[in-house]
N, C-alpha and C positions, 0 to 999 in steps of 0.2 A: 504494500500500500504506500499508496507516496501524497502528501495533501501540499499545494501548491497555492504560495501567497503572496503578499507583496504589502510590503510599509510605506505609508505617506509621511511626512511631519514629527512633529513632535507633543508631547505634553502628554496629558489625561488618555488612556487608551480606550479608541473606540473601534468597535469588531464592526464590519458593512459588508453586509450579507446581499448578494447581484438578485438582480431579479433572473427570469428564465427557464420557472420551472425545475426541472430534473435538469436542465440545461446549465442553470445559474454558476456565473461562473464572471469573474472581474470585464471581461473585452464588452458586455452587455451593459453594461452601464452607459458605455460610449452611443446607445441609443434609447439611453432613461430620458424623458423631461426634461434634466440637468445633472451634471454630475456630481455628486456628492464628495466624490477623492478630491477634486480641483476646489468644492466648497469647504469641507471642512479640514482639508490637510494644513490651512494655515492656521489653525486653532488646537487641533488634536494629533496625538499619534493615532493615525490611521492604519488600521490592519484587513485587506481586503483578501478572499479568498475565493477560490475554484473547488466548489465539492465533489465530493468525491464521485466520478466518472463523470465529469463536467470540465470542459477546458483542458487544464494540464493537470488534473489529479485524477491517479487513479487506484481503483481498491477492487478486490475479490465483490462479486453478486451471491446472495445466498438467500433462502426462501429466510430467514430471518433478519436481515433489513425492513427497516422501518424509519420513522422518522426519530425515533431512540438514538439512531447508527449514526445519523447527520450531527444530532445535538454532542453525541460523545465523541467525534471527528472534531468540533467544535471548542468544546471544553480541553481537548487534547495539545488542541493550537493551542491555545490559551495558557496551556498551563507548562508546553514546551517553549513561552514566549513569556515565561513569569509575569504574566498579567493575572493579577487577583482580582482585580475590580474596573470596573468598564460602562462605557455607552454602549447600546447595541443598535445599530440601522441596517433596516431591511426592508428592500421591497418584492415585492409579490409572495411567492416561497419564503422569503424571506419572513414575512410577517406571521406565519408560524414557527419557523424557526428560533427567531428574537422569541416567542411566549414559551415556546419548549426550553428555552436557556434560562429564561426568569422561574419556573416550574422545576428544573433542575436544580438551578444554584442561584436562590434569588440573593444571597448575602454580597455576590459579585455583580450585579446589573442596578449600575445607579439608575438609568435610564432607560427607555426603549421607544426607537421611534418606528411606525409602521408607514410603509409607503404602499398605498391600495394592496393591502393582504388580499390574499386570495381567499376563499370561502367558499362552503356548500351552498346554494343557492339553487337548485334545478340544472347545474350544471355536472355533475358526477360524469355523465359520459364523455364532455370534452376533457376532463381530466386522464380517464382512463386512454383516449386517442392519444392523448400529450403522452402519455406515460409508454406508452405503447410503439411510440417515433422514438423515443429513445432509448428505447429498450432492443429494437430492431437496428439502431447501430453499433448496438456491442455485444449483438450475438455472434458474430462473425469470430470474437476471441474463443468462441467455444470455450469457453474456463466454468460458464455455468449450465447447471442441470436446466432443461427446458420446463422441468415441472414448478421451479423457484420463480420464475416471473409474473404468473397468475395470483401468488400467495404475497410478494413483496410490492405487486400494485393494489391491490385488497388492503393489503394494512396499510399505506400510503392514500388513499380514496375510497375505502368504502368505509361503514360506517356512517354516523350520523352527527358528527361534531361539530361547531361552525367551522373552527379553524383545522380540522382535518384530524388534528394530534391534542386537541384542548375542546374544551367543554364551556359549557357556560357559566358553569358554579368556579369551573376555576376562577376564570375572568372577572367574577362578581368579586372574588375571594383576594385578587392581585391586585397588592399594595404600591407596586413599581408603578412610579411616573410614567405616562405614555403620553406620548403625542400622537397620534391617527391624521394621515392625511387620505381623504377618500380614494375609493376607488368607482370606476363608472364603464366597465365593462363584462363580457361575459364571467372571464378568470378572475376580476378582481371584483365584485359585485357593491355598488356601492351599501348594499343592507347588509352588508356584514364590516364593514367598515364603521356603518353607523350605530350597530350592534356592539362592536367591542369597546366604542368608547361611550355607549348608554349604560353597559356592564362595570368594566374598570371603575373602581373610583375613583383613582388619580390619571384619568384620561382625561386628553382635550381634542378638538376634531377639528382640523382644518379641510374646507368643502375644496373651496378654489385653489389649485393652487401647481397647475402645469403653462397656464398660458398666461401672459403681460398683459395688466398690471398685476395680478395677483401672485406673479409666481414669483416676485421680486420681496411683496410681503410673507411670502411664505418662507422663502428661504432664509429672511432675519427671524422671521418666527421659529424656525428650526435651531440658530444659532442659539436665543435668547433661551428657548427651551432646557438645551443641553447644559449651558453656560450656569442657568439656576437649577440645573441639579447634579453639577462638577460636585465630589467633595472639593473641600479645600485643604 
């Protein structure tokens, strides 16, 4: 297994989780909205990563993957990177990832910003196609059993969670700061967006905020965010 990352900056460490799906992976950013490495690398050490079988990292398939296998690839960085405490930003995949990390080891996530999380919504099957495109270009390694890919997109999408891997009792239960910026299409649904920051208690939601003028407000809203809930 080999997990594949890259540092921006300096200061407070913040982990930026790509959007992309099963795909997510750093070079996907370069057609986010805006780029968060260029925005906040002057503020933060920045820690951006490629998971595993996405971009340049790659790891063994096994019917026991799940979204367990990403947070603990996650936490591994992390902790091969003596980083104890952190911001975490993510979008799409990302926005269950950042809440599996807070659910794992909330004593290390000062913060967590979600950029249109993905979510259940009448959408299960474009999941399962998404899941299934990528799953068809890394059968050709033959390294896994044909019977492990029905069982490791199952626990990745089915089920009935909003965020796929979390619940809604958690959500109500999660003390981490969040900031939610909507989401407003099939994968990112904007009701589940506006779901987990009706849930959260220390959520805020920002609606607008990919296209000028509003995306210039959002992005100082992201700074001021992080900035009051740096430790010091």
């Amino acid at each position: 297994m080999s997990l594949y990352f890259e540092e921006y900056g300096d200061g407070f460490p913040l982990l930026l989780i790509a959007p992309g799906g099963m795909k997510s992976a750093i070079p996907v950013w370069s057609v986010a909205p805006w780029d968060p490495i260029e925005h906040l690398s002057p503020h933060y050490r920045v820690i951006a990563m490629d998971q595993r079988n996405a971009g340049r990292s790659t790891a063994p398939v096994s019917a026991d993957d799940g979204w367990h296998t990403y947070i603990r690839d996650q936490l591994d960085l992390l902790d091969h990177l003596k980083v104890d405490r952190l911001h975490v930003v993510g979008m799409c995949i990302g926005g269950p990832y950042c809440m599996g990390l807070i659910e794992a080891a909330p004593e290390r996530v000062a913060s967590a910003v979600l950029f249109q999380t993905i979510g259940l919504s009448g959408n299960r099957e474009a999941f399962y196609e998404m899941f299934d495109s990528w799953a068809a270009e890394l059968r050709h390694r033959g390294d896994t059993d044909d019977a492990a890919w029905p069982v490791f997109r199952e626990t990745m999408y089915g089920g009935d969670r909003l965020l796929f891997n979390l619940d809604e009792h958690f959500l109500s239960s999660c003390e981490t700061p969040l900031l939610v910026l909507k989401g407003d299409d099939l994968y990112h649904p904007a009701e589940t967006s506006v779901r987990v920051a009706e849930l959260a208690p220390r959520a805020e939601l920002i609606e607008q905020w990919k296209e000028e003028p509003r995306r210039s407000d959002a992005k100082q809203a992201v700074l001021c965010f992080l900035a009051s809930n740096t430790p010091e």
